[in-house]
N, C-alpha and C positions, 0 to 999 in steps of 0.2 A: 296479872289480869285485872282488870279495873273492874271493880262491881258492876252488873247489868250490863257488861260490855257487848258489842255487836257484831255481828259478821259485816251487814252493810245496813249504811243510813240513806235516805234517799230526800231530796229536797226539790219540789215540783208540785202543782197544781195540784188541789183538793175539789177534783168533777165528779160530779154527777152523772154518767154517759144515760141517754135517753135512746133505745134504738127503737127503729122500723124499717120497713122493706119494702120497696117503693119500686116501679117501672122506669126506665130510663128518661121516662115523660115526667115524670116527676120531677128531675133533675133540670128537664129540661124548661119546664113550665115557673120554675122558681129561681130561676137563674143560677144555679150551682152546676160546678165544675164537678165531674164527674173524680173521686182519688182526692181531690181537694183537702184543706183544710183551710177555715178563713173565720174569723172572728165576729160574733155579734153584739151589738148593741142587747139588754134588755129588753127593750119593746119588739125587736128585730127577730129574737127568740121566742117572745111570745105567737107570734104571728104565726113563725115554720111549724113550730110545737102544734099550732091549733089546725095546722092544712096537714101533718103527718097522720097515719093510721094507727090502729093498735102498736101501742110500746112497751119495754122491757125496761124496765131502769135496773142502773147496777154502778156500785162505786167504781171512777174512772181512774183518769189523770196517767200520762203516760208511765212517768218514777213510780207511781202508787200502784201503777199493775204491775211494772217489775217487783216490786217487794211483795205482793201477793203470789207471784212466783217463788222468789226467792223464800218465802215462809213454806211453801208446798214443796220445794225440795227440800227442807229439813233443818236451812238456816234459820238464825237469828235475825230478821230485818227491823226495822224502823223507818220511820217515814216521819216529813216535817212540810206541812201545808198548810194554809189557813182555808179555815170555813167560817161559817158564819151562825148566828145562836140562830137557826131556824132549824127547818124540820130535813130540810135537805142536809145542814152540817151535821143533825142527831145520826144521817143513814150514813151517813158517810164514815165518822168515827168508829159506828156499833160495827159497818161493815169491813174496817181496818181490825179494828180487834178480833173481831171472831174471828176473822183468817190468822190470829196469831201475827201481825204485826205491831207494833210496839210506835202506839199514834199520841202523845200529850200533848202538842198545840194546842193553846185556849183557843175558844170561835171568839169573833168579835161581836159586837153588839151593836153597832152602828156603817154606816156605808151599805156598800155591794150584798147583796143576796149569795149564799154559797154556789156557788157554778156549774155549770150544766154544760154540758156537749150533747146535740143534737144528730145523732147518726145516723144516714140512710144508708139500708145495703140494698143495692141492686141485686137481681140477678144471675150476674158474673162473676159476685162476692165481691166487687168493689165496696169500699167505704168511704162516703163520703161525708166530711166533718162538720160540724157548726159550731163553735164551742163561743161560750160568751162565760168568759171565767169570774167574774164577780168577785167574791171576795178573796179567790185564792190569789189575786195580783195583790192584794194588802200586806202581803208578809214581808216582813222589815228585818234584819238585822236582831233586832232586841229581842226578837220573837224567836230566835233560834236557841235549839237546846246543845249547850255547847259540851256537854258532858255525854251527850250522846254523839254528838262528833267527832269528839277525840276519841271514841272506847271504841269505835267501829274501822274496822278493818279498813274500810272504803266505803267512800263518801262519793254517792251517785247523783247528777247536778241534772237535771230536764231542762232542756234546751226552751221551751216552749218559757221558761220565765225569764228568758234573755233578755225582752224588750224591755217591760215596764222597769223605771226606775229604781224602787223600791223594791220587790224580788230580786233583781239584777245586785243590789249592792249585796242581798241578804245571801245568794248565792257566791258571790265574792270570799264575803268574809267569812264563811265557810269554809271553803274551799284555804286558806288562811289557816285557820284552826285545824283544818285536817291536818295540810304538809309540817305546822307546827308541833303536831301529835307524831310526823312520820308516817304520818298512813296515804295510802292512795289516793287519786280526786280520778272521777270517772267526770267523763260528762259525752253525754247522747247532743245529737246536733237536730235540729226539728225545721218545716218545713217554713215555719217564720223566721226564721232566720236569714229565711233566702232573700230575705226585700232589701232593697236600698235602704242605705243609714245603719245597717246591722252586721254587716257582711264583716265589716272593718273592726267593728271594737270584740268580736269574737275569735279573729284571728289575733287580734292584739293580747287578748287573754290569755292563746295558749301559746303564743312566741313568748308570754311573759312565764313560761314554764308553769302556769297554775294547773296545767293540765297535764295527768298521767295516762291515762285511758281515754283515746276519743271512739263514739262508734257515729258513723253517718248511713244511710245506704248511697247507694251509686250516686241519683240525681245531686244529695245535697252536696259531696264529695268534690264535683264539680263544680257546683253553684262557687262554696266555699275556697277551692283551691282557684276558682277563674280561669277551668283548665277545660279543656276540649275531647280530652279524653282519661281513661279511667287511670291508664301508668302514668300520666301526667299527674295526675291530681293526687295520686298514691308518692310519687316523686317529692311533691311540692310539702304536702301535711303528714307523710311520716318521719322526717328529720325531728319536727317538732317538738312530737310526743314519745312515750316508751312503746307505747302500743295503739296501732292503729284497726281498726276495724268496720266492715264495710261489707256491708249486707247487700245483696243484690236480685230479693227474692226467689223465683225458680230456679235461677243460676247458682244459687247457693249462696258464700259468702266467704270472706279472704281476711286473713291479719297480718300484717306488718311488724317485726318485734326484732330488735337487733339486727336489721339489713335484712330478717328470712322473710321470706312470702310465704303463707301457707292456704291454700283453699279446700273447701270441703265442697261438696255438694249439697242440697238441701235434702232436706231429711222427706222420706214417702212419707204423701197425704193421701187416703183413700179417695175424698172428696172438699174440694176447697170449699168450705161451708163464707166465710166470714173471713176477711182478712183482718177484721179491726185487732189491735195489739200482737201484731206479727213483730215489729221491733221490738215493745216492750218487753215480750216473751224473751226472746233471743239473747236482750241483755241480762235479764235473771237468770238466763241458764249460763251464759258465760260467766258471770259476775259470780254466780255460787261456782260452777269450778275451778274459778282463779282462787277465789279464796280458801281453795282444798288444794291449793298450789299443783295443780294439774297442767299440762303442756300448752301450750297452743294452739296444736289439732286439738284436743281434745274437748278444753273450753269452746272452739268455733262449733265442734257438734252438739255438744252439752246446748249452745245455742241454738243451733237449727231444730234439735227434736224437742227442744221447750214448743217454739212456734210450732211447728206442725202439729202442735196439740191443738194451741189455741186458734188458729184458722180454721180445725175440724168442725167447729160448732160456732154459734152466735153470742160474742160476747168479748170481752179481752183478758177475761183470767181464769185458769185452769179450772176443767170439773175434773178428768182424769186423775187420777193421781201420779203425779209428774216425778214421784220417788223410783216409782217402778219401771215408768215410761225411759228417765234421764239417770242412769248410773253413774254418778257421780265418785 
């Protein structure tokens, strides 16, 4: 066992999620797509920030609320993101720690402001995003802690730092030092991914075998495979990897793992409060019961009743106590 070693490391954006709860006029009046997510400029965050109503700030980032999971069910996580020496990267850290995650990135001291996502929920409990990531797109390569990479069971990759150059290498070579280590590389698929210019060098990634674990839901499955339908797309992107996974909200969710298909149902929610971190949930409950080497069905449930925690309420990571709720 390696000193300080991990159940799972996780590499993905260091946000700041800002929420409010807005009329669909809201959505409408500011030009946002209703489920969305789409990127701002700084000045472009200031503005929505200043038309939004009362808010809730809470440390975000998709990888960063699964490991706030995965610490609530009882593992060892870690996390690797950049922030920034301001007052937002101080909440952000203090808020990694107290949940028992395992956060040392340095902040930087010059560039981008630590990063913020802007969430409005409707209503319907839709969530729709604005995220303007600032300094968490800084993270380089050099800025990775390679020693917690190798000690951790499985090394979880957020899709959302695909694009920019600098994340994208630093998740690479990660990913590198994991399968060097022998351990797993997971990686979650995200909805920027779906744009032109991007499509290609991510499936070039996991043809290139870097990838052991994918999870997408339906929409991106599709976007990614170029497929029409859902066996189509299950067809084309599970030869790829060891295991495929694919969320489909109310419908539940399905895995692919040596030619088996398994589905489960989604787990009962008394009341959809809030959808925000209904993926990220899903993979901390899977991701902690693969690494208690549990089956297939079992991890896809371990998934679904994570999220139907976090959809209960306003926010993206567990108040419940997810030990008692997810038997791992």
């Amino acid at each position: 066992m390696i000193p300080g070693a991990l159940d799972i490391v996780a590499i993905g954006d260091a946000i700041v999620d800002v929420i409010a709860t807005a009329e669909d006029s809201f959505l409408q009046a500011h030009g946002l797509t209703k489920g969305s997510m789409q990127l701002l400029t700084p000045e472009q965050a200031d503005a929505l920030y200043a038309a939004m109503g009362p808010a809730r700030e809470i440390s975000g980032g998709s990888a960063a609320n699964s490991m706030a999971g995965v610490a609530a069910l009882g593992l060892n996580a870690g996390f690797i993101g950049q922030v920034a020496d301001d007052q937002l990267g101080d909440i952000f850290a203090h808020d990694m720690k107290s949940l028992g995650v395992r956060f040392e990135t340095p902040p930087i001291g010059y560039g981008p402001p630590t990063g913020r996502c802007l969430i409005i929920v409707t209503p319907d409990a839709q969530r729709t995003m604005n995220t303007c990531p600032g300094a968490s797109h800084e993270l380089t390569p050099q800025r990775l802690d390679e020693q917690m990479i190798r000690s951790a069971s499985i090394t979880f990759l957020e899709g959302y730092l695909w694009g920019p150059e600098r994340p994208r290498h630093a998740m690479l070579r990660a990913a590198q030092m994991a399968h060097e280590a022998e351990r797993t590389v997971a990686f979650t698929l995200s909805e920027s991914l779906c744009i032109p210019g991007r499509k290609e060098g991510v499936l070039g990634m996991i043809e290139g075998g870097m990838i052991d674990v994918l999870f997408a839901n339906e929409d991106e499955a599709l976007l990614l495979a170029g497929a029409g339908d859902l066996d189509s797309a299950i067809a084309k992107l599970s030869p790829l990897v060891s295991t495929l996974i694919v969320t489909r909200g109310p419908a539940g969710a399905l895995g692919m793992e040596a030619g088996r298909r398994v589905e489960v149902p989604a787990a009962h929610v008394e009341k959809v409060v809030d959808t925000t971190g209904a993926g990220d949930l899903f993979a901390a409950g899977f991701l902690a019961a693969r690494c208690r080497a549990r089956p297939l069905q079992r991890c896809l449930e371990a998934g679904s009743q994570a999220a139907a925690e976090v959809i209960s309420h306003f926010g993206a990571r567990p108040e419940a106590n997810l030990k008692d709720l997810v038997r791992l």
